[in-house]
N, C-alpha and C positions, 0 to 999 in steps of 0.2 A: 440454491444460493449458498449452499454449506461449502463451498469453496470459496466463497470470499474471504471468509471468515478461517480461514486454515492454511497453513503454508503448502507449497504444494511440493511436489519431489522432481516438477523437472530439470534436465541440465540447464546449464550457465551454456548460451550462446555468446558469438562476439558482435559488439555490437558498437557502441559511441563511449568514447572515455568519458571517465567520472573521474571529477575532484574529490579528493577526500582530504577533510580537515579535523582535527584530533582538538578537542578542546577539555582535555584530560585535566582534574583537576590540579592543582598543583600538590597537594600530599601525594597522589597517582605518579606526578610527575618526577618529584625529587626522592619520595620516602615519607614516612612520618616527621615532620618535624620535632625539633627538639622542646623537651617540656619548657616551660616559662617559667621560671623560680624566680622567688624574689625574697629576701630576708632584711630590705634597706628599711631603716626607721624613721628616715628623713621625713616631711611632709611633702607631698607633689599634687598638684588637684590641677590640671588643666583645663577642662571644661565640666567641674563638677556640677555648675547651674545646666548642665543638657541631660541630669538624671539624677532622681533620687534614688535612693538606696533602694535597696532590694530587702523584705522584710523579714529581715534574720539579723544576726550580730554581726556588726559591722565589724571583724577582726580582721581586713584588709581590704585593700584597692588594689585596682590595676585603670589606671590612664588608657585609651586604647586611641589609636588617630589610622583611622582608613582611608587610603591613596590611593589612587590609579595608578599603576606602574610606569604608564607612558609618557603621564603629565603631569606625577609626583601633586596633583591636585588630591585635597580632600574629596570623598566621596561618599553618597549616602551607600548604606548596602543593608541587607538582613543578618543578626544576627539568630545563630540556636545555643546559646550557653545549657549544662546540662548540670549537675552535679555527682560524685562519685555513685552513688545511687542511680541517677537516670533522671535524678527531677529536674524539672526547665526551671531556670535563674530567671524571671524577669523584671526589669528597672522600672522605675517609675519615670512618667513623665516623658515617654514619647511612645510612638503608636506602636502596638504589640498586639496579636493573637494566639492564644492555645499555647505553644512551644516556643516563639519566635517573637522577635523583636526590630527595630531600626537603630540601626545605628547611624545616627547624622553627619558622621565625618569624623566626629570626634567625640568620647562619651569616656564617665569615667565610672564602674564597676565597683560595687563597695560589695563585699563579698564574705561571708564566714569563712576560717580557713577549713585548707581539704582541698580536693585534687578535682577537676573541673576539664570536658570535653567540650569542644567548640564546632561552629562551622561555621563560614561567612560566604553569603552567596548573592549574587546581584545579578538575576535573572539568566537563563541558558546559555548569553554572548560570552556569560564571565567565568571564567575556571573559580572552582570550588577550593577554597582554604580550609585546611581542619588540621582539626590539631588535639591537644591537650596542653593544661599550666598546671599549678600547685599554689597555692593562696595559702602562706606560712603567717605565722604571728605579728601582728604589726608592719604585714607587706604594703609596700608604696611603691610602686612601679610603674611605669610606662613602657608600650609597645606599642610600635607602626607594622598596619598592616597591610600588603601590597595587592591591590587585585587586580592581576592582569587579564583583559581582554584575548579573550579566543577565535572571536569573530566579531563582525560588522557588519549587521543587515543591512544598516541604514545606509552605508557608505555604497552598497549596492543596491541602495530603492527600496528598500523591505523594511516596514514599519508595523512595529508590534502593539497590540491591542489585547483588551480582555473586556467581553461583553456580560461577566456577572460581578459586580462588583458591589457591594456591600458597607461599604466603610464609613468612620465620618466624613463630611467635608472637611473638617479643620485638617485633619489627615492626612488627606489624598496625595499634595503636592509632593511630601515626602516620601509616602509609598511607591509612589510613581517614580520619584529616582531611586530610590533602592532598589527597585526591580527592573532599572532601564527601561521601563514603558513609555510607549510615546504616545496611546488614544487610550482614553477610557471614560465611553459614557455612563456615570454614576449613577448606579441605581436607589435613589433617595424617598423614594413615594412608589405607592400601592396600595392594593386594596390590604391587604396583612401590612401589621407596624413594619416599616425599614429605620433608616439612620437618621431620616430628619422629619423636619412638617415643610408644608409650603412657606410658612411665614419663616422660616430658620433658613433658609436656600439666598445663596448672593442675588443680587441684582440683575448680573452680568450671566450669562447661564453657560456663558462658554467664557473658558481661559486659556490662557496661554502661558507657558512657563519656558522657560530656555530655546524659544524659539521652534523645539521642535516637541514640547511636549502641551496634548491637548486635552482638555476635561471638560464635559458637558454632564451642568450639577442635576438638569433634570430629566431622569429616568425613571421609567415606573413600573412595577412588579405587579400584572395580571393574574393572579392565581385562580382557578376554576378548576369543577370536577376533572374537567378532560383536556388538564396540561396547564403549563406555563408559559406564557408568553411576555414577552421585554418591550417597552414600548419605548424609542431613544428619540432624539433629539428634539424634544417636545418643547412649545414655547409657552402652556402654562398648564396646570395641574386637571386633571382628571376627574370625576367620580367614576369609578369602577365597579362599584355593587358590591356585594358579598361573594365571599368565595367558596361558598357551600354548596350554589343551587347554581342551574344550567340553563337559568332566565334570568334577564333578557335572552335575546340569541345572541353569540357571540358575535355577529356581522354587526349589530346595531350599533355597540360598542365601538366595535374595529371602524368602523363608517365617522364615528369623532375623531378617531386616530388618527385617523386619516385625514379629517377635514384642517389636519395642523400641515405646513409644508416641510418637506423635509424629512418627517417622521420615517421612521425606519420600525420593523416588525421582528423580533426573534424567537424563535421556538427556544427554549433553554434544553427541551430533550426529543429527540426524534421520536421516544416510546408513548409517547402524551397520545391519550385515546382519542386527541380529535386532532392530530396531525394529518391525515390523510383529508379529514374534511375539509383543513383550513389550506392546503396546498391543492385543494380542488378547485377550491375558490377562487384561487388567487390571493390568499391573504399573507403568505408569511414569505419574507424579505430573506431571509435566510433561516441555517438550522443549523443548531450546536450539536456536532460530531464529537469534541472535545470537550467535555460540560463534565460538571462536580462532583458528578461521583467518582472521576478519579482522581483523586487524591496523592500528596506528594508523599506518604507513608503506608496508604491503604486504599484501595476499591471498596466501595459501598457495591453489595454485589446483588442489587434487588432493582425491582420496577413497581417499588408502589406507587401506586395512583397512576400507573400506564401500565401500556400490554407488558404483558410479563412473558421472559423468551422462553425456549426452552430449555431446560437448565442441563439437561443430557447431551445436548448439541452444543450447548454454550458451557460448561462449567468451568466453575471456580473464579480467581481474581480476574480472569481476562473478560468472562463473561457477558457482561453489564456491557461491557465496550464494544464488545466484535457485535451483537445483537444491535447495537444502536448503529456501528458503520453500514451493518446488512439492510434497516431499515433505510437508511441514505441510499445505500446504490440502488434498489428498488426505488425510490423516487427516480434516480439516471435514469434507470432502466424504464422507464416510461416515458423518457422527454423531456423531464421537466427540469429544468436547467436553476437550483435554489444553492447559491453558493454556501458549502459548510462555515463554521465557526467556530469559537473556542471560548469559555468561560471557565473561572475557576469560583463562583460561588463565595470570594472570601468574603467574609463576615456573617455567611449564615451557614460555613464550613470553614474548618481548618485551616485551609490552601491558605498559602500566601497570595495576594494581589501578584496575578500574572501567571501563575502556575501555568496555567493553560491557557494558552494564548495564539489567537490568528495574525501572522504575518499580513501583511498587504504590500504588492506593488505600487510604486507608485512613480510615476515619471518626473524628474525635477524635484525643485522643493516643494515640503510636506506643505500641505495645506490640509485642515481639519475636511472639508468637504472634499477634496480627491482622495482621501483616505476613502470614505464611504464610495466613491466614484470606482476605486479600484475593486471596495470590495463587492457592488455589484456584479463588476465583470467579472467577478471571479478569477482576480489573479490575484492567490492566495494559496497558503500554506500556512495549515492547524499544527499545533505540537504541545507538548509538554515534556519536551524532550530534546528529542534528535531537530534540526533545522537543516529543510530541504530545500533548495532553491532550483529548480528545474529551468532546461528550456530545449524544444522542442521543433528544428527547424527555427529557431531565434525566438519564437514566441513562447511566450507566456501562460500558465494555469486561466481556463476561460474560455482558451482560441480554438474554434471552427474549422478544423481543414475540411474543404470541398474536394472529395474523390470522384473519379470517374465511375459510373453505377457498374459492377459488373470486372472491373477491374481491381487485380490487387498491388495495394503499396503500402510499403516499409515506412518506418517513421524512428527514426536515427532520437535514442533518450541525452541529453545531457543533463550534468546534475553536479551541482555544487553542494556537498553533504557534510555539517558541522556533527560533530559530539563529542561529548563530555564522559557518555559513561558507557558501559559494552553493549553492543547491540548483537540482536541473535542474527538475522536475516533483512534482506531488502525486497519486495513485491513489487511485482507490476501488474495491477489488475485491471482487466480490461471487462466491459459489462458486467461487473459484480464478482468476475471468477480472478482468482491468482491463475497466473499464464504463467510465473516465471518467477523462482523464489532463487536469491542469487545467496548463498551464505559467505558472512564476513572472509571464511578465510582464501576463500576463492575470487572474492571481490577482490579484494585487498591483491591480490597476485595480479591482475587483470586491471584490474584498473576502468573495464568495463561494462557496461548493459547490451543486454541483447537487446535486438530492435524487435519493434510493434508491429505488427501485421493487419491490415484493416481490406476487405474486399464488398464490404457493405457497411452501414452508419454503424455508429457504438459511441464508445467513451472508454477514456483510459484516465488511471492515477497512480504517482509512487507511495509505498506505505514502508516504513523503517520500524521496527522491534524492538524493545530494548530487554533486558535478560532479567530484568526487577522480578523477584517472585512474590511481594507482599501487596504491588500495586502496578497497574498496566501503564506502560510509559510508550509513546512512539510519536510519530511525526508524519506527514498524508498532505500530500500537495493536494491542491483543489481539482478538480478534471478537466481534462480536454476532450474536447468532440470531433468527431468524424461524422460529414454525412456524403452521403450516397446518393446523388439523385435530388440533394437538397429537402431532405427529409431526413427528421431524427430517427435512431430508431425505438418501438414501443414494443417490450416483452410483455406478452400474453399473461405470463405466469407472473409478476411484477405486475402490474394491474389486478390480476384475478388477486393477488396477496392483496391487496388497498381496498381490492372493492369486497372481501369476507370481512376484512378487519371494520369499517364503515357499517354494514350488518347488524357485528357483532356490537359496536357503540352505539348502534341506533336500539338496540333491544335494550342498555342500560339507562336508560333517559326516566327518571323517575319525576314527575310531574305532575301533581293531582288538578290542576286546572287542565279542563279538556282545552280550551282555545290555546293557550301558554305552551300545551305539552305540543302540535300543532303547529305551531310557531316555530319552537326547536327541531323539530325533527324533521319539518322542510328543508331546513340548511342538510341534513342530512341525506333526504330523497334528492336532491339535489348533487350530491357528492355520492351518493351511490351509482346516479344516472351519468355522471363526470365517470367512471373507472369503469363502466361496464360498456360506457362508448369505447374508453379503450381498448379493453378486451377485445371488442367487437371486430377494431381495424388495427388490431396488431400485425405489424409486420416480422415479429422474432418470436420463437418459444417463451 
């Protein structure tokens, strides 16, 4: 499987054109803009009640009013204010983490003087403004700043989400437009403290905000020896147990989960020691390919408290990521059809709300439950990055083509591909291997993908790279399948990986009650006897 996880060297075939769309940011675009100086004495305060001052000597302001370019409308967006040093400026009085802040349309910056870097960013649609000003003696100034749009998933059905989300409620609604998100089930309750109590949660457990923005306040954070799991669209609150011991069994739990309608299951990392158990089961609704350890400035490059990769095969920043994709296509590669996802962890990481975030298909207008509708089927695309919109014979991330057994056919890529910043290479991996690494500057000549090859079942997906060296950035359409004979197909070697890794977590189950320890690790003989049936009627290597 070490070729999933590594570009490969073959040539560019011709194949189906691709769109490409640049959403370069605008300093990329024009140049560095010119500094912002201001020496006026006058008094100017526009919306100083939308933030208090920043806790230093207030020897100037700057007014600041954010627009859309297209609609000259105010607009929420993030800001990163920094100071000549490097240290993050942040105001008071509206939602802010670590380095970054909101800026609600309009906000006014009381500032020490000295010379000050910027960036204003409103989720991947929106090009990136940066800059630098100078904050002189007694400055009072005003500046509008313009953020134009690079793209529009929505406008083509593609509706972005983030499934770790951390924040307050009071928060949310504004986070969510600053970062143009349109779902996000809020993760508010768990067994470990989050953001509220039950009694602190609205009424109403779902909202709705400009028609096409959704928030669901009750989500709950499972944490256990052997992983993390997201329990979403829940209609009332949980006891979860402690997060230390591996009793109850986790089924008995997930069996309340369940008994809610609607509820939805997410692993938050593919490495979690009892992923293989709980996708044996049938228990988990989806799996976060795109999850918190990567970061908009840095990779967290470990797997504590899951299998840990190997670090010879996997090293450095990309690490932690290509080991979690390898884990996902080993589930493909056995059948099991568990659409990926995206989180970005904010509020118990860095990330802004959205970082990482899963697109969805979705036909017509959004509705909060066809959101989830698409994302079972899996027509979807993960990112924190680059935005891919594929389509495949007209269909969709998800779709089934039925081949003739024994016969082989071609399968023509199209692709509509947004970015903003350089990207190294595009893949086409089909059963876990890179078939086809196309590099930018050959794409970009060409204009297209080589076609797919299938003369037996499999699965195929696009993967985009981006060139970041301090943190891994890319973008991974969901998969499509081919079957043969109408049967998926099951690699030997991808099961025999599930069913050592199952084994090996059954032998850590530490439980000093015989009946209890007994309990647990049936779920486990259970999901040993799930992967070794596999093995058994594998149809592929």
């Amino acid at each position: 499987m070490s070729e999933a996880a590594r570009p490969s060297s073959k040539p560019m075939r011709p194949g189906c054109a691709v769109r490409l769309q640049s959403v370069a940011s605008q300093a990329q675009r024009s140049g560095p803009p010119p500094p912002w100086k201001s020496r006026v004495a006058t008094a100017l305060a526009l919306v100083a009640a939308l933030a208090g001052p920043i806790e230093a000597a207030n020897d100037g302001q700057l007014a600041l009013r954010v627009v859309d370019r297209a609609t000259g409308k105010p607009i929420a967006c993030r800001m990163h204010l920094k100071s000549a040093a490097g240290r993050p400026r942040i105001p008071k009085k509206v939602p802010a983490l670590d380095d970054h802040f909101v800026v609600p349309g309009e906000i006014v910056l009381k500032l020490p003087t000295g010379n000050y870097t910027f960036e204003f960013e409103r989720g991947p649609e929106y090009k990136i403004v940066s800059g630098h000003f100078t904050i002189a003696n007694f400055a009072d100034d005003a500046k509008q700043v313009e953020m134009e749009r690079g793209a529009d998933l929505a406008a083509e059905g593609w509706w972005s989400g983030d499934l770790d989300v951390h924040r307050p409620v009071k928060d949310i609604e504004l986070l969510m437009q600053s970062e143009d998100l349109h779902v996000t089930p809020l993760l508010t309750l768990g067994n470990e403290p989050g953001p509220a109590s039950a009694a602190s949660l609205p009424k109403e457990l779902l909202a709705r905000w400009e028609e096409d923005r959704f928030c669901h306040f009750l989500g709950m954070q499972h944490v256990r020896p052997g992983g993390t799991l997201s329990y979403f669209n829940l209609s009332s609150p949980l006891k979860l147990g402690p997060s230390n011991t591996d009793y109850p069994p986790i089924v008995q739990i997930l069996e309340k989960v369940r008994a809610q309608p609607g509820v939805w299951i997410d692993a938050t990392k593919p490495f979690w020691w009892d992923v293989p158990m709980l996708a044996a089961l049938g228990q988990l609704d989806s799996i976060q390919v795109v999850h918190s350890h990567l970061g908009r400035t840095r990779s967290i490059a470990h797997e504590a408290q899951g299998k840990p990769r190997d670090a010879k095969r996997y090293p450095g920043v990309s690490g932690n990521a290509l080991w979690s994709q390898e884990i996902y296509f080993h589930l493909l590669n056995c059948g099991l059809r568990i659409p990926p996802t995206a989180g970005s962890g904010s509020g118990l990481t860095s990330n802004p709300v959205g970082y990482n975030r899963v697109y969805v298909h979705v036909d017509g207008d959004l509705t909060y439950e066809k959101w989830w509708e698409g994302l079972r089927a899996g027509r979807v695309m993960v990112t924190n990055g680059p935005l891919l919109r594929p389509t495949v014979r007209g269909e969709l991330p998800g779709h089934t083509f039925q081949i003739e057994k024994g016969k082989t056919e071609e399968f023509e890529l199209g692709l509509t591909l947004s970015i903003r910043e350089p990207v190294t290479y595009l893949e086409i991996i089909k059963n876990g291997r890179v078939v086809d690494e196309i590099r930018f500057e050959d794409y970009r000549q060409s204009g297209r993908l080589p076609k797919i090859r299938f003369d037996a079942s499999g699965w195929f997906l696009l993967r985009v790279v981006g060139e970041q060296s301090k943190t891994y950035r890319f973008g991974m359409t969901g998969p499509y399948f081919v079957e043969a004979g109408y049967g998926p197909r099951i690699s030997k070697s991808s099961a025999r990986f599930f069913l050592d890794w199952v084994l090996e977590r059954a032998r850590q189950i530490q439980i000093e009650d015989p009946q209890q320890r007994r309990e647990v690790l049936e779920l486990h003989r259970k999901a040993r006897d799930f992967w070794q049936d596999l093995v058994n009627k594998a149809n592929a290597e």
